[in-house]
C-alpha positions as CSV (number, residue, x, y, z in Angstrom):
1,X,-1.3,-99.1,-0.9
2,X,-0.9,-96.4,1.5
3,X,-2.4,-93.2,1.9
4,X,1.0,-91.6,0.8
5,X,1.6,-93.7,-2.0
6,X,-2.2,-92.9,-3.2
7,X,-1.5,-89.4,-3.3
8,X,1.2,-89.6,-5.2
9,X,-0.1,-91.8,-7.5
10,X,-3.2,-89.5,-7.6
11,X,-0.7,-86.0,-7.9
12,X,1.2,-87.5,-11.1
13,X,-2.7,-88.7,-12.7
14,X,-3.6,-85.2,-12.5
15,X,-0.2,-84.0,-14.1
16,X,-1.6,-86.4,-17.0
17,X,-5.0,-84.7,-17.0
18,X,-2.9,-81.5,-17.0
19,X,-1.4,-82.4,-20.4
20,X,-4.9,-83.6,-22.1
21,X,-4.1,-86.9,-21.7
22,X,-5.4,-89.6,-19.8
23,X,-3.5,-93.4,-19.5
24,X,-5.4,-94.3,-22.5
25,X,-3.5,-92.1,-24.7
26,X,-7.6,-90.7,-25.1
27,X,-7.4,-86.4,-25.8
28,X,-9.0,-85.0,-23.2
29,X,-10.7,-81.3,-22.3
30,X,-7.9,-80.1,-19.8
31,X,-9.5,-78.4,-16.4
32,X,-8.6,-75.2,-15.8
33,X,-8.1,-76.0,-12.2
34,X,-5.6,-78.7,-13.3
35,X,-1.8,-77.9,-13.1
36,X,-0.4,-76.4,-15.7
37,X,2.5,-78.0,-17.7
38,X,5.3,-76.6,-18.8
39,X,6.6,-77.4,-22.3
40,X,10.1,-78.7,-23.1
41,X,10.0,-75.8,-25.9
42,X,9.8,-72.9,-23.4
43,X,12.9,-73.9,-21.4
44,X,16.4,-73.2,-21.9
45,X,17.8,-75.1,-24.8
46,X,20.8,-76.7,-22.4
47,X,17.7,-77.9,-20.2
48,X,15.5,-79.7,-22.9
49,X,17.2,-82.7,-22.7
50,X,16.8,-83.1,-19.2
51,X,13.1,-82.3,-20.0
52,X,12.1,-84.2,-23.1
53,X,8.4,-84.0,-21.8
54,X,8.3,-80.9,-20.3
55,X,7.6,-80.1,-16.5
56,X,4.4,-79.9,-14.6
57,X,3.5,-76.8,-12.3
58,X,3.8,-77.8,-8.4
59,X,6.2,-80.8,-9.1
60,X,9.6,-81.2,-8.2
61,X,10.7,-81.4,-11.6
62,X,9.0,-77.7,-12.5
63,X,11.1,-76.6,-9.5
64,X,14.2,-78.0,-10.4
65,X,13.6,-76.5,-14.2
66,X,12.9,-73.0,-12.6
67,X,15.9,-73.2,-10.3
68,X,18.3,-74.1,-13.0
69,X,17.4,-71.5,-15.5
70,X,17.9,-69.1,-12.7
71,X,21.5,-70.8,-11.6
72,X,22.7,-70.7,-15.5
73,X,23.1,-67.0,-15.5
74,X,24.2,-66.7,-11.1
75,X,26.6,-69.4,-11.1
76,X,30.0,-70.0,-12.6
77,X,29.7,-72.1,-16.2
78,X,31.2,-75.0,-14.5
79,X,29.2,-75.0,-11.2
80,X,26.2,-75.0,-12.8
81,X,27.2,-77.8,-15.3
82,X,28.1,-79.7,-11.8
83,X,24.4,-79.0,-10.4
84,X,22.9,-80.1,-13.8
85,X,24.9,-83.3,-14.0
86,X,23.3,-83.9,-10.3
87,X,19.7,-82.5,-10.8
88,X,19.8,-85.4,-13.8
89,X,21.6,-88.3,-12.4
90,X,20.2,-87.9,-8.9
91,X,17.1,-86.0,-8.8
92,X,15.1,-86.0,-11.8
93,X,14.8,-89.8,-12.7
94,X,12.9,-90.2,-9.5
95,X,11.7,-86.9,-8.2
96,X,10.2,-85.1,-11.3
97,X,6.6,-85.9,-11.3
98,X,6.5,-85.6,-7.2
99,X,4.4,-83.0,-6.3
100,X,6.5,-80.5,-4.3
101,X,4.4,-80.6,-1.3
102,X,4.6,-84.3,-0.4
103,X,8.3,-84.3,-0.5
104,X,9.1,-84.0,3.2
105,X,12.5,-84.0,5.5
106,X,11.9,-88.1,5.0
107,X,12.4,-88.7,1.1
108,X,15.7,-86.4,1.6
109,X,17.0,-89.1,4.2
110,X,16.2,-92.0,2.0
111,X,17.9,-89.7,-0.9
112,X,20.9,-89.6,0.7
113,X,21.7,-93.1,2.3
114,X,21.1,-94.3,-1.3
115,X,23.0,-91.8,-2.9
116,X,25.6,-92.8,-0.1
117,X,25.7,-96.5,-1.1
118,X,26.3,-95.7,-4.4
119,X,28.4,-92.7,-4.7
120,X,28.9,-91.5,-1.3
121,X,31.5,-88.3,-2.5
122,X,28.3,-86.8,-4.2
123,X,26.3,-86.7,-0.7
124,X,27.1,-82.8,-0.1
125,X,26.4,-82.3,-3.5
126,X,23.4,-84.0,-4.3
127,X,21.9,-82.2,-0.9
128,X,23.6,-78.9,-1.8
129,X,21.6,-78.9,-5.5
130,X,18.6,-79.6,-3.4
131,X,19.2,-77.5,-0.9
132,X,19.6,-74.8,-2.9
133,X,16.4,-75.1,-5.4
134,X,14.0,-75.0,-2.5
135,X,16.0,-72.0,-1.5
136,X,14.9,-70.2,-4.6
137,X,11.3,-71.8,-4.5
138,X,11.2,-70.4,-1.4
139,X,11.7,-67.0,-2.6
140,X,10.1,-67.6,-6.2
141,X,7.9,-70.6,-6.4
142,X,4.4,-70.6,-5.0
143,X,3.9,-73.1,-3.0
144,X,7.1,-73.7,-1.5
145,X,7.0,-72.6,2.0
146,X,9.8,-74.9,3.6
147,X,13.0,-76.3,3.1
148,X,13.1,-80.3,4.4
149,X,17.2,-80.3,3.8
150,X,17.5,-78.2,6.6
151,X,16.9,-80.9,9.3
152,X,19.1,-83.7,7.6
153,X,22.8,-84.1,8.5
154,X,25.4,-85.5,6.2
155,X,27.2,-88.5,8.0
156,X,29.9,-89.2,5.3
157,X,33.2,-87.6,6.1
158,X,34.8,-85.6,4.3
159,X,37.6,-86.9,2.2
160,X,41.4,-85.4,2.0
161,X,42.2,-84.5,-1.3
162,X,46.1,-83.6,-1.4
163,X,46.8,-80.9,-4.4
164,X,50.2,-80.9,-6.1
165,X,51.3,-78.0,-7.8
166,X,52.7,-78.7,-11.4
167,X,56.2,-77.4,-12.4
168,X,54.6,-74.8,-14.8
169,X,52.4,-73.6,-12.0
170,X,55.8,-73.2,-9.5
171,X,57.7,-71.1,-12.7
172,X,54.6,-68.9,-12.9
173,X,54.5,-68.5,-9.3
174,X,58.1,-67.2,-8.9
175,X,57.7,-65.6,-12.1
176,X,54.9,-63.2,-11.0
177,X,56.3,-62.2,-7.2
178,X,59.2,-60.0,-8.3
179,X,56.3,-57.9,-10.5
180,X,54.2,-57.5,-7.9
181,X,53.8,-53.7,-6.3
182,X,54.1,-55.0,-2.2
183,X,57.3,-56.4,-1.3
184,X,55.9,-58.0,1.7
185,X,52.5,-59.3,0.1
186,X,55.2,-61.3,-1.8
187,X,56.8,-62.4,0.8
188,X,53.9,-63.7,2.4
189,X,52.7,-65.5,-0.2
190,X,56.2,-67.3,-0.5
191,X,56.2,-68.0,2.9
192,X,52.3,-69.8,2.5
193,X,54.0,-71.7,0.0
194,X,56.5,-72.6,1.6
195,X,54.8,-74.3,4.7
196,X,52.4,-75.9,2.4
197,X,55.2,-78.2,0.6
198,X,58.3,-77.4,1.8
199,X,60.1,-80.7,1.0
200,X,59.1,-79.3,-2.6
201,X,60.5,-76.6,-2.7
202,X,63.3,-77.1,-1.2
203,X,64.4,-80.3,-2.9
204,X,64.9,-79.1,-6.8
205,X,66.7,-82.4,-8.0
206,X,68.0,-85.2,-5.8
207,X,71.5,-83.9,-5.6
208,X,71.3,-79.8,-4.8
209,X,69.5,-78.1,-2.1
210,X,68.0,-74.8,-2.8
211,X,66.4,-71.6,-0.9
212,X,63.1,-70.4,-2.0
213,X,63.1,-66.6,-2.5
214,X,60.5,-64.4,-4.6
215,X,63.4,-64.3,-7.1
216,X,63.3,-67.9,-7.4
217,X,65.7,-70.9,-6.4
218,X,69.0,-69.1,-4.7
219,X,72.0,-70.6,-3.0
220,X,71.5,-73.9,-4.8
221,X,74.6,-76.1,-4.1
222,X,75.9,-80.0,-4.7
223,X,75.2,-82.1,-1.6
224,X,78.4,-83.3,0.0
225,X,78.7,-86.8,-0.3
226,X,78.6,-89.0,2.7
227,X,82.1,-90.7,3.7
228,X,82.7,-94.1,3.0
229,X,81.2,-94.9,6.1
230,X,78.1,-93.2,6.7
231,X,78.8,-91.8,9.9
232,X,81.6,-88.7,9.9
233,X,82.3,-85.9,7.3
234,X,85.0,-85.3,9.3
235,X,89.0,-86.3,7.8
236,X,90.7,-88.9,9.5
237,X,93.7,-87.9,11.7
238,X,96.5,-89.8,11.6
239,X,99.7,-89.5,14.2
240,X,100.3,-88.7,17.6
């Protein structure tokens, strides 16, 4: 065993002396030197099951429990169900009884190329969540003096994610620029539109052509067929 494995080892034994309990399952007097545990009961009700046992003061799970009752009422509802879903799926089931200051710029790395094995499109997440609670510890938990993502770079790229806009979204969109108050705001934001998709907007149905305006489709018109053979719109001349 190695020295960092022993104090580990020895860190989560103490957060067992900390909740009157040794591995016997014996009651014991609890220290009053010993870190204090946190009970399920005196979190956020949303948070419990991530919790079942409670957290232990110092440990990353004790930070991860602080950070997210503070995120539930600073973030949007479905951020923060985003940074739960990672704090429990990538964080907790390993991290939670790990005292907070043995987890170094190291155990991030090792976080990430496994979380890049197996999911890598949750690699900025999973070190944003993190990220972020020693962020708050920093400012709130004692204890906390550093942040060990800071020193890590992400090394999966990013991946393109093309967004369509629905038809209902396009009718609400030309619905809404004739009512607003600036003339030219509209305009500019038909002409974003416009070089964002423009074969969309322009192609309405596979045999008119139409001319986006903040009114709506103008100047839609039939195609004119091509002639019979596909090279000349023009008539044919016949005589001298």
């Amino acid at each position: 065993m190695t020295l960092q494995e022993f104090e580990r080892a020895y860190d989560v034994f103490r957060g067992e002396l900390a909740k009157g309990r040794d591995p016997k399952g014996t009651p014991l007097q609890v220290d009053g030197l010993a870190p204090k545990w946190i009970a399920a009961e005196a979190l956020p009700e949303d948070l419990r099951l991530l919790f079942p046992e409670g957290a232990i003061e110092g440990t990353m799970g004790a930070l991860f429990a602080a950070y997210l009752t503070h995120a539930k009422g600073q973030l949007a509802t479905r951020t923060y169900i985003g940074y739960r879903g990672v704090a429990k799926t990538y964080l907790l089931p390993r991290y939670a009884k790990l005292a907070i200051s043995l987890f170094a710029e190291e155990d991030v790395r090792v976080l990430l190329s496994e979380v890049t094995k197996r999911a890598p499109q949750m690699v900025r997440e999973v070190k944003k969540v993190l990220s972020c609670a020693f962020i708050y510890g920093k400012a709130h938990v004692p204890g906390v003096k550093v942040n060990p993502c800071l020193g890590v770079q992400v090394t999966v790229p990013k991946g393109k994610r093309d967004r369509w806009l629905t038809d209902e979204e396009l009718m609400t969109f030309f619905r809404t620029l004739p009512r607003m108050d600036d003339p030219k705001a509209a305009d500019c934001y038909l002409l974003m539109l416009s070089s964002l998709c423009p074969l969309h907007l322009r192609r309405t149905s596979p045999g008119t052509r139409a001319r986006p305006t903040r009114q709506g489709f103008r100047g839609a018109r039939p195609r004119r067929p091509p002639s019979a053979a596909g090279t000349s719109h023009t008539k044919e001349r016949r005589g001298p």
